[in-house]
C-alpha positions as CSV (number, residue, x, y, z in Angstrom):
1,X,-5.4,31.1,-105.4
2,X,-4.2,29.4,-108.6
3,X,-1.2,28.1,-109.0
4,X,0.9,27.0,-111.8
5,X,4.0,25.2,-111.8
6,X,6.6,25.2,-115.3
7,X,8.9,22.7,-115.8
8,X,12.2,24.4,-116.8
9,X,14.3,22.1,-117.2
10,X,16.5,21.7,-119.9
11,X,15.3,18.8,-123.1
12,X,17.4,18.0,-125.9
13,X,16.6,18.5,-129.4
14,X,13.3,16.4,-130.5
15,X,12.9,14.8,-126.3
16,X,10.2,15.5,-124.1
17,X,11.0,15.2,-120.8
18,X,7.1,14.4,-119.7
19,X,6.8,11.9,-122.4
20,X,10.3,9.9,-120.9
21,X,9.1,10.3,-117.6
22,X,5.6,8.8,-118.0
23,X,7.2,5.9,-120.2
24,X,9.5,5.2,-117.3
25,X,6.7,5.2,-114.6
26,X,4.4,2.5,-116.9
27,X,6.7,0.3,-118.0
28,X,9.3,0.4,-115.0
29,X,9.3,-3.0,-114.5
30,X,10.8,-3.9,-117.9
31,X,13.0,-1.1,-118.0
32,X,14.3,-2.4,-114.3
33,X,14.6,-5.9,-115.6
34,X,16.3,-4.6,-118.3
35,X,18.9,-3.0,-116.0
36,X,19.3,-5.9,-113.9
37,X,20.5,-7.9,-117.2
38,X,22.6,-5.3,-118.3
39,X,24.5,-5.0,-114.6
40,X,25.2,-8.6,-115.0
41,X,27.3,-8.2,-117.6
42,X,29.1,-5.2,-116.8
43,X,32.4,-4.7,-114.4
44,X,32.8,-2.2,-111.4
45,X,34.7,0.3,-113.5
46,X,32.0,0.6,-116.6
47,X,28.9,0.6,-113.7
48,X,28.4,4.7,-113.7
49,X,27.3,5.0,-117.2
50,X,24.0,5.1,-119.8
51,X,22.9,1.7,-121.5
52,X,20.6,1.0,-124.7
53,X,18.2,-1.6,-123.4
54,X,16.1,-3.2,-124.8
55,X,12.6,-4.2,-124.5
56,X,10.3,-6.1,-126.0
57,X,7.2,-5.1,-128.3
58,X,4.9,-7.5,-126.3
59,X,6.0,-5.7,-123.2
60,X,4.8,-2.4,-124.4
61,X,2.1,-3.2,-126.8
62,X,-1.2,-0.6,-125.7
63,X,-4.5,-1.8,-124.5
64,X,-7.0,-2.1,-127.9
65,X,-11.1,-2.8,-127.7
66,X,-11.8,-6.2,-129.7
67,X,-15.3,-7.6,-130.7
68,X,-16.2,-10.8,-128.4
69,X,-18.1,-13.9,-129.3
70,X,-21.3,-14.0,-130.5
71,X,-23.8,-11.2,-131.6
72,X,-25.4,-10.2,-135.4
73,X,-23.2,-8.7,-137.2
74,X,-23.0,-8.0,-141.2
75,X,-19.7,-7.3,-143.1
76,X,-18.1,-7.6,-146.2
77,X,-14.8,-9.3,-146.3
78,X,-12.0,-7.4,-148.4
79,X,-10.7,-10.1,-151.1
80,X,-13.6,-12.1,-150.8
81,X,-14.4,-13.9,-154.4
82,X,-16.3,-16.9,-153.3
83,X,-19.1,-15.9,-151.1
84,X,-22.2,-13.2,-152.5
85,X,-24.3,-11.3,-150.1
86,X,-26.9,-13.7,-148.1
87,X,-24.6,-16.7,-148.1
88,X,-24.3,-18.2,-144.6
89,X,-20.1,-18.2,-143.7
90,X,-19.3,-20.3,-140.4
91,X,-18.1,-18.5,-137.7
92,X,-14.1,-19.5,-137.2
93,X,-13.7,-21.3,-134.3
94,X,-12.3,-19.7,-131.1
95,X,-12.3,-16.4,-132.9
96,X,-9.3,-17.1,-135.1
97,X,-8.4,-18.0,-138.4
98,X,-5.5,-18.5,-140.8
99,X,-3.8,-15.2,-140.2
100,X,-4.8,-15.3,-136.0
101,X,-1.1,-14.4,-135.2
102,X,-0.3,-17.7,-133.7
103,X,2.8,-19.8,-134.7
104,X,6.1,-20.4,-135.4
105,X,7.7,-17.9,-137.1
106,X,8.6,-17.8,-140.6
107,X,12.0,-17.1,-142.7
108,X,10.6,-14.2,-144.7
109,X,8.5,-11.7,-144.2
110,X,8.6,-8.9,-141.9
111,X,8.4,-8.5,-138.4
112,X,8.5,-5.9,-135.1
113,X,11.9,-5.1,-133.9
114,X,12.3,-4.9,-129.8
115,X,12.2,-1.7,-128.8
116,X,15.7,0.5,-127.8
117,X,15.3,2.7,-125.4
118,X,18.6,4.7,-124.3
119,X,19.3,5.1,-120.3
120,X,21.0,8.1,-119.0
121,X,23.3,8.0,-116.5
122,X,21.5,9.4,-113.9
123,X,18.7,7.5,-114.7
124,X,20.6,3.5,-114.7
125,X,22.1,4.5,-111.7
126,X,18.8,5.9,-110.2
127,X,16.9,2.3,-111.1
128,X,19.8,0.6,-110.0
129,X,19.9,1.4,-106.4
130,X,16.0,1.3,-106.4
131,X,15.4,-1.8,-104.7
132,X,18.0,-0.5,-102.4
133,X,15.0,1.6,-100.6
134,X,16.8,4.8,-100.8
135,X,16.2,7.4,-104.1
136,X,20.3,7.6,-104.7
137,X,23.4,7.8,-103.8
138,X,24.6,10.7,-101.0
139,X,27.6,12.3,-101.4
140,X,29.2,11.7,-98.3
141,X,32.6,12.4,-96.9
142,X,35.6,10.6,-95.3
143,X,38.5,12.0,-93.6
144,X,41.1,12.4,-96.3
145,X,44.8,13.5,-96.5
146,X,45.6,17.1,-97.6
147,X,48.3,17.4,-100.6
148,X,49.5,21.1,-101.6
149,X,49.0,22.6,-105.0
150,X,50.4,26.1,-106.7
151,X,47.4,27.7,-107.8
152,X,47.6,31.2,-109.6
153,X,46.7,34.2,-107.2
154,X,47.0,37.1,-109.7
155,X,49.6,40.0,-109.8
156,X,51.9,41.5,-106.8
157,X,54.3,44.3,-107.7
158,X,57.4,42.3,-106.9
159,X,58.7,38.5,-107.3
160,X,61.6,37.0,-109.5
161,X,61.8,37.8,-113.3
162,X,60.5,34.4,-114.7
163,X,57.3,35.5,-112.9
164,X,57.1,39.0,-114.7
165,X,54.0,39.4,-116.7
166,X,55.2,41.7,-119.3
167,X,51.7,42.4,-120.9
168,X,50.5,42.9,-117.4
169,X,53.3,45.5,-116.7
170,X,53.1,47.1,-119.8
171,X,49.4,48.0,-119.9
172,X,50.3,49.6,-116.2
173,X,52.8,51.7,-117.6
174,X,51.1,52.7,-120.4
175,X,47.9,53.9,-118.2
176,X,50.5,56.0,-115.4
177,X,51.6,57.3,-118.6
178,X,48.9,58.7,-119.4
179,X,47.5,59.9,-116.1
180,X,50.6,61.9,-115.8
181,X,50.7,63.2,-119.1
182,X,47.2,64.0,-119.5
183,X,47.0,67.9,-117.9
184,X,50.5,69.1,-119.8
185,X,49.7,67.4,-123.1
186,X,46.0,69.5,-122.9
187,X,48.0,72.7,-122.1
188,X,50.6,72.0,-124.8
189,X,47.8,71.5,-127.3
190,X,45.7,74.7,-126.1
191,X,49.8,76.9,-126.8
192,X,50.0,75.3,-130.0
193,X,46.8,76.0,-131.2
194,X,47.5,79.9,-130.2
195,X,50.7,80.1,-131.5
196,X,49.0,79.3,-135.0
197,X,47.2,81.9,-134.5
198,X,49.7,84.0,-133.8
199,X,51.5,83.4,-136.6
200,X,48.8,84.3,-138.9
201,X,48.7,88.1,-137.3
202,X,51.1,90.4,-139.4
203,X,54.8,91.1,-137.6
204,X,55.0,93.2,-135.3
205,X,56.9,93.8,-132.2
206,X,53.7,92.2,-129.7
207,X,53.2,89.4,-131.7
208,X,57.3,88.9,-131.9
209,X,57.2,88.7,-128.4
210,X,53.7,86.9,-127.8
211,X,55.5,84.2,-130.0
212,X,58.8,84.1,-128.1
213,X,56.5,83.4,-124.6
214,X,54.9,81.0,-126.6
215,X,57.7,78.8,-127.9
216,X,59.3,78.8,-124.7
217,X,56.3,77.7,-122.6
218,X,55.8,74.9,-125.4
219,X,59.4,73.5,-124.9
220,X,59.4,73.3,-121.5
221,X,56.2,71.1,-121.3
222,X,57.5,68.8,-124.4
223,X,60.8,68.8,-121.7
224,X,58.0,67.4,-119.2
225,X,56.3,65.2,-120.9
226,X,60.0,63.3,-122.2
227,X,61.0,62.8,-118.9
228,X,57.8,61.0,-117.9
229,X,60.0,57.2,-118.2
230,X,58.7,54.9,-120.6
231,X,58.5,52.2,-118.1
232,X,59.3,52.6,-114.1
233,X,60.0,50.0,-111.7
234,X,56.5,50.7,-110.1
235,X,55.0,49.7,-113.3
236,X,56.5,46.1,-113.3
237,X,53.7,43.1,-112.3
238,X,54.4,39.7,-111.3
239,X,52.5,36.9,-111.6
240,X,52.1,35.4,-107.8
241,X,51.0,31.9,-107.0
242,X,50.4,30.4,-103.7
243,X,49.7,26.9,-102.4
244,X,46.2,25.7,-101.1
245,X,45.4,22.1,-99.7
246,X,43.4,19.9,-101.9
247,X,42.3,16.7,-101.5
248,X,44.7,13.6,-102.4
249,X,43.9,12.2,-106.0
250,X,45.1,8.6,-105.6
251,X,43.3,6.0,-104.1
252,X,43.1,1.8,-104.1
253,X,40.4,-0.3,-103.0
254,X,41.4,-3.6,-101.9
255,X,38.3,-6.1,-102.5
256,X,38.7,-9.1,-100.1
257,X,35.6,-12.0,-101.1
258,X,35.3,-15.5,-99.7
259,X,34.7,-18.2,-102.4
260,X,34.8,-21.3,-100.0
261,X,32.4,-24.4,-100.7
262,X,29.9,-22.2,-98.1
263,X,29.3,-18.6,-100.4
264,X,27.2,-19.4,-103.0
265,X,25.9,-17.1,-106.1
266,X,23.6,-15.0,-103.9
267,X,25.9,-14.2,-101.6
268,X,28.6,-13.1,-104.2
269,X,26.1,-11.5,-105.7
270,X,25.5,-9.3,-102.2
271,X,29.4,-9.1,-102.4
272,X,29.4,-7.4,-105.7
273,X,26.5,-4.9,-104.8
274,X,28.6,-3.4,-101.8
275,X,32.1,-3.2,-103.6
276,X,30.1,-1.5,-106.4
277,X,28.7,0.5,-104.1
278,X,31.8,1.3,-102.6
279,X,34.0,2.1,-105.9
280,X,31.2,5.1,-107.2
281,X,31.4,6.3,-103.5
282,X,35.4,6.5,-104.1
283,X,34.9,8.1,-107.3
284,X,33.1,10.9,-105.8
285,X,36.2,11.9,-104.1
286,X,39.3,10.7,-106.3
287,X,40.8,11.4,-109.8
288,X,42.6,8.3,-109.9
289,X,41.3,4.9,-108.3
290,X,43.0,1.4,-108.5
291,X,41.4,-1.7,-108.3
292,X,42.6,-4.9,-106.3
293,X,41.0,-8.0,-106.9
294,X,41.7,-10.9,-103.8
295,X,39.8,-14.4,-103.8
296,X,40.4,-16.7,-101.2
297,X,39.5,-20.2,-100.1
298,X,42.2,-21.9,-98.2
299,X,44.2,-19.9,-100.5
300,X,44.3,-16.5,-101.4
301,X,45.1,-15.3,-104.9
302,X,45.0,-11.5,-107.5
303,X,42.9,-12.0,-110.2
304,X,41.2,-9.6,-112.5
305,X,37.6,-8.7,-112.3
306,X,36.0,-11.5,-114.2
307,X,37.8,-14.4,-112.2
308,X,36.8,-12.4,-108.8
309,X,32.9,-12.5,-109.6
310,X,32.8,-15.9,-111.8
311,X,35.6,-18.0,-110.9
312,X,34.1,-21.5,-110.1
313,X,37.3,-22.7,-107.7
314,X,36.3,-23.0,-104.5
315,X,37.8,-24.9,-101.3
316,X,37.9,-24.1,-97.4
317,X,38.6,-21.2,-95.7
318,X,41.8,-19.6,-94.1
319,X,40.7,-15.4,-94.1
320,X,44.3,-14.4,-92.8
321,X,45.7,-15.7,-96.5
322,X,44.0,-12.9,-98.2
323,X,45.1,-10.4,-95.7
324,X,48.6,-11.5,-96.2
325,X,48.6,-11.3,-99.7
326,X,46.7,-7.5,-99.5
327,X,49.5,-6.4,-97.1
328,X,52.0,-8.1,-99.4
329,X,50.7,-5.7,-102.1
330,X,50.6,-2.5,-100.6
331,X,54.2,-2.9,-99.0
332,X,55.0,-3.8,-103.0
333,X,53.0,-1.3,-104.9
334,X,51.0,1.1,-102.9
335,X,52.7,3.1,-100.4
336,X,50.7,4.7,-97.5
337,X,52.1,8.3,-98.0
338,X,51.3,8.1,-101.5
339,X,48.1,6.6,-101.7
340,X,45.0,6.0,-99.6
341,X,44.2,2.9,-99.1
342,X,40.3,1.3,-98.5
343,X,39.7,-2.1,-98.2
344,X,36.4,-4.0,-98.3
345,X,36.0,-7.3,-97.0
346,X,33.1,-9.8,-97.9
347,X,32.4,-13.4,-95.7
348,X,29.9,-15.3,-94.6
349,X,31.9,-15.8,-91.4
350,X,32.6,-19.5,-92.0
351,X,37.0,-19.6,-91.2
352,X,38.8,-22.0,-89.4
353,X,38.2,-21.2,-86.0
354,X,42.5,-21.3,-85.7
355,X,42.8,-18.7,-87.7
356,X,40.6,-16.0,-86.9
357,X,42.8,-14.8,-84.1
358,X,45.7,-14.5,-86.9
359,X,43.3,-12.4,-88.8
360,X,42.5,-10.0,-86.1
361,X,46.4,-9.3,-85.6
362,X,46.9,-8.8,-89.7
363,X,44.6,-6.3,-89.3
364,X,45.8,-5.0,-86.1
365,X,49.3,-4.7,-86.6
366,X,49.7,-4.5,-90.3
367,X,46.8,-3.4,-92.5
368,X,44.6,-0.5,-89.9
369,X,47.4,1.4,-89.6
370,X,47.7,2.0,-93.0
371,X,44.2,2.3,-94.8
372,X,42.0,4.7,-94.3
373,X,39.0,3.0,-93.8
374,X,38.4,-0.6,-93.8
375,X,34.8,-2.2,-93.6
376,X,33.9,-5.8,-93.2
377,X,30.3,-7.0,-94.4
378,X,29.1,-10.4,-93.5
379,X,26.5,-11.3,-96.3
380,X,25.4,-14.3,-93.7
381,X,23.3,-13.7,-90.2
382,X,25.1,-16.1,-87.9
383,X,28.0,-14.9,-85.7
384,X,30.9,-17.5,-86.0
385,X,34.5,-16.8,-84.9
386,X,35.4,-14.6,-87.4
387,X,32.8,-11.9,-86.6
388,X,33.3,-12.6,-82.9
389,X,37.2,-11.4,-83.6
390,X,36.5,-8.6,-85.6
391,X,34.1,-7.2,-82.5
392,X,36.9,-6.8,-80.7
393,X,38.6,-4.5,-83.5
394,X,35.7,-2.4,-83.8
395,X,35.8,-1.1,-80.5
396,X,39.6,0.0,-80.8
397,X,39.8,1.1,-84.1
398,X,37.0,4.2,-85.5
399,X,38.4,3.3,-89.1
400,X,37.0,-0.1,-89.0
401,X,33.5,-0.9,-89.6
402,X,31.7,-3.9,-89.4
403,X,28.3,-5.1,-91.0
404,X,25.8,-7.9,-91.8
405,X,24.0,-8.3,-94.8
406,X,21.7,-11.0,-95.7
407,X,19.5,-9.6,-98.6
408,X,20.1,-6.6,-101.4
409,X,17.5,-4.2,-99.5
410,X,20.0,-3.8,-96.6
411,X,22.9,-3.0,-98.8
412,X,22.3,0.9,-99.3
413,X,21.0,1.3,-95.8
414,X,24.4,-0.5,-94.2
415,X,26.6,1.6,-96.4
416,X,25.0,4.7,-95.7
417,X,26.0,3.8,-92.0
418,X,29.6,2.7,-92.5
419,X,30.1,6.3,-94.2
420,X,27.9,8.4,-92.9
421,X,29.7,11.9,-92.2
422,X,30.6,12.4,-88.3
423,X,27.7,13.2,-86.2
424,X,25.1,13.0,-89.5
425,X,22.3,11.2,-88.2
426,X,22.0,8.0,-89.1
């Protein structure tokens, strides 16, 4: 049986769908290169969007057949005016001459631009979580606190008078009206009709009283149809409204990174994967999302996102100072009952070994009870005092979540697991 399949889907004006898919698939290690440089340079907030990139002719340049060395072969050379037919011309050697393509480059003249080739949004996102294993990102779900919202519910025939929907209620009135009306005003229009006619019979003392009938049946239905009321309290419609649980809009995600002597680029950069992973998980679920920025050495200080990812201080390690200062913000700007609260915490586990029992009770006392979720990732694979600490939480506390990461293909699969929904397999 034959089959045919037809690709639906929607192209804009002069695209090809095929064409952009079967550039994608030939030259996707440029275009993923491409990406990689252009995530560099962007911040968390600007990550879920399209980019121009660019790539360059070399890099896309077709296959073409060229003649080898050696064989007979007899041409004529446009331009030529020194040489005649049957004069022997040496062979240029290496298969190149004056115009072979080789050299530096000249100031005038004209050249191949590198090509632009303009990214969806789906599509950067898609190649940027493709050495991450996984096709995309899931839309997953967290536990999240209900807020009520007035949400229109159409008509009811009674409520308070800033509620009354006068077109509404007139267009009701205006239809009982007429389903009242409608049999006397036929029957007043069938006895109007034959009291013309009557009137058009000579006088006599029938028609007189055919007449007299007539008039009196009319005014009594004309008597009817003015006491039908113009508008009646049954006609009146009010516009009803009733409030239905929707998620809560605000939310702030607390980034916690180590920059001690110990992290070095690569393990920032792991840092930076899984808090961008994070904030386009949040966005999924919330209108409004805040950013918090907290380095820390010995230390812990709010910065903006450029000093967070490219900050070059660095020192020793006391974790519990960034927790104080995220708990020191919350109580200052970010109430619990008003916003929910994530924090994401990124170490290589290196702290002083005094003050990882301080950082268990930070999060213990102060910070779990008031975010809704709170995930550690250790972007190193040895299990110091820190992580040995934060064990202990994770067995007492569902909302905390703790993982190791030591290369960018386990990112996607450990956050899929910290946020997986409840009993989803893993």
């Amino acid at each position: 049986m034959l089959q045919q399949i037809i690709d639906r889907r929607l192209a804009g004006k002069n695209k090809s769908i095929g064409n952009r898919e079967r550039f994608l698939r030939r030259h996707h290690n440029q275009v993923r290169d491409a990406v990689r440089r252009a995530v560099d340079g962007r911040g968390i907030r600007d990550m879920e969007r399209g980019e121009d990139i660019h790539i360059p002719k070399r890099d896309i340049n077709e296959p073409v057949f060229g003649h080898g060395q050696g064989g007979t072969r007899e041409m004529v050379h446009p331009g030529n005016q020194e040489y005649v037919t049957g004069d022997q011309i040496e062979r240029p050697k290496g298969g190149g001459g004056k115009g072979g393509g080789k050299g530096d480059p000249s100031d005038s003249g004209e050249g191949d631009d590198d090509f632009v080739f303009h990214l969806s949004k789906e599509e950067f996102m898609q190649i940027f979580f493709d050495d991450l294993a996984l096709p995309r990102l899931t839309q997953t779900q967290l536990a999240e606190t209900p807020e009520w919202k007035s949400h229109r519910a159409g008509f009811v025939s009674d409520g308070t008078p800033s509620n009354l929907s006068v077109v509404r209620s007139m267009r009701g009135a205006i239809g009982r009206r007429l389903a009242i009306g409608a049999g006397s005003r036929g029957e007043l229009r069938a006895l109007e009709d034959e009291l013309e006619l009557v009137l058009a019979q000579p006088v006599t003392a029938m028609r007189e009283a055919r007449r007299e009938d007539l008039e009196e049946r009319i005014s009594v239905l004309k008597n009817r149809l003015s006491r039908i009321p113009y508008l009646d309290p049954i006609d009146l419609r009010f516009r009803s409204r009733v409030k239905v649980p929707v998620p809560t809009t605000k939310a702030v995600m607390f980034c916690l990174m180590d920059v001690s002597g110990s992290m070095d680029e690569g393990r920032k950069e792991l840092s930076k994967r899984f808090f961008i992973l994070l904030y386009l998980f949040l966005t999924r679920h919330y209108d409004k999302i805040d950013l918090v920025f907290i380095r820390h050495h010995t230390q812990a200080q709010e910065v903006d996102e450029e000093n967070f990812f490219h900050a070059r201080e660095t020192g020793g390690t006391v974790v519990s100072s960034a927790l104080v200062l995220m708990d020191e913000i919350i109580k200052a700007r970010y109430s619990p009952s008003e916003w929910n609260i994530y924090g994401a915490q990124a170490s290589d586990g290196d702290n002083w070994h005094h003050d990882s029992g301080r950082c268990r009770e930070l999060l213990t006392e102060q910070l779990l009870p008031a975010c809704r979720y709170f995930a550690y990732v250790q972007v190193a694979d040895e299990e110091q005092n820190l992580w040995e600490e934060y064990t202990r939480l994770a067995d007492a506390h569902p909302h905390f979540a703790m993982r190791k990461v030591t290369e960018a293909s386990q990112i996607y699969p450990v956050f899929r697991e910290l946020f997986k929904k409840e009993g989803a397999a893993a």
